[in-house]
C-alpha positions in Angstrom: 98.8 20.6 -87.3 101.1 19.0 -84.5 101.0 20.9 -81.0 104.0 23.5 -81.3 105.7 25.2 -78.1 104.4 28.8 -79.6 103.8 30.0 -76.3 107.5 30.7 -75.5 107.7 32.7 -78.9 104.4 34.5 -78.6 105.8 37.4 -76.3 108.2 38.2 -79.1 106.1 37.9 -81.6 104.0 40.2 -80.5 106.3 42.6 -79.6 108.5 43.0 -82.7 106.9 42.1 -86.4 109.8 40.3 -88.1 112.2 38.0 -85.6 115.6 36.7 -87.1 116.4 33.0 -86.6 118.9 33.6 -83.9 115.9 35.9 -82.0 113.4 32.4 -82.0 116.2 30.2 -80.5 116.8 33.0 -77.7 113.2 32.5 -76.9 113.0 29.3 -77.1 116.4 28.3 -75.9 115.6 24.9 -75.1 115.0 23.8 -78.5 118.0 22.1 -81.3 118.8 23.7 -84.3 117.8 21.0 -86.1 113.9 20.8 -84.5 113.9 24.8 -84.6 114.0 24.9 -88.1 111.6 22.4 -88.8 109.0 24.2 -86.8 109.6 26.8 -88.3 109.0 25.5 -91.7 106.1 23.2 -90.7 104.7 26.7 -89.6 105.4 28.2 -92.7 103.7 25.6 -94.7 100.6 25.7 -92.5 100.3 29.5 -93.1 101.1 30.8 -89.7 104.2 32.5 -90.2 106.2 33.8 -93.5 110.1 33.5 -94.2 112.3 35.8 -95.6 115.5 35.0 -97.3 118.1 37.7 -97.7 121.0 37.0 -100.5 124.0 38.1 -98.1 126.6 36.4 -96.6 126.2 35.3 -93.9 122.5 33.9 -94.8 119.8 36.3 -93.5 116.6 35.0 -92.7 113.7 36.6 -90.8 110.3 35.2 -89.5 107.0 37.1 -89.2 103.8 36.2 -87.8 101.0 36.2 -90.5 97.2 37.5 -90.2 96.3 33.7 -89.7 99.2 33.1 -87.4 98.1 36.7 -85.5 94.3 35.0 -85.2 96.2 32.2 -82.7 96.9 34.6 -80.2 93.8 34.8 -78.2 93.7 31.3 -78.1 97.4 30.6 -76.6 97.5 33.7 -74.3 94.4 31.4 -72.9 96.2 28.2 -72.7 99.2 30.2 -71.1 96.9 31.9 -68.5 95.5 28.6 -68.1 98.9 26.7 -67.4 99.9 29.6 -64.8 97.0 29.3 -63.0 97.6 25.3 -62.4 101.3 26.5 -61.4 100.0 29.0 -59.1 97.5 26.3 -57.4 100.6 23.9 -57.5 102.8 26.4 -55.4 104.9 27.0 -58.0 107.0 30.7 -59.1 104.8 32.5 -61.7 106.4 35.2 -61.5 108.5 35.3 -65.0 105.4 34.2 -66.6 
């Protein structure tokens, strides 16, 4: 599995247990369309997180975390604790973090 940004999503996704596709890009606003989307799926395919398709128009899909994706948690609130810390020492705002 290829190094995601999950970090920016995991505040959501812990707060709220389904997130519609416009939801993820306000987390990650930084992020195309186009690269969202095959995160997303690449996700999917690894197991981490589940897709729901709704038959309406406009298309309505939503995006949960699964058990496996809920057993990375630990390990990114870590490397996001870690990676404020380093800010902090650099002088930089941690504050929104």
């Amino acid at each position: 599995m290829r190094w995601r940004n999950l970090e920016d999503a995991y505040p959501l996704a812990a707060e709220r247990p389904c997130l519609p596709l416009w939801g993820t890009k306000e987390v990650i606003a930084h992020i195309s369309d186009k690269m969202l989307t095959s995160q997303l799926r690449e996700l999917e395919a690894d197991g981490f997180i589940s897709r729901k398709v709704y038959a309406v128009v406009p298309p309505k899909t939503e995006y949960s975390i699964t058990e496996k994706g809920k057993t990375t948690i630990p390990i990114i609130n870590t490397i996001r604790d870690y990676g404020i810390e380093l800010m902090a020492q650099e002088g930089l705002n941690v504050e929104k973090y």
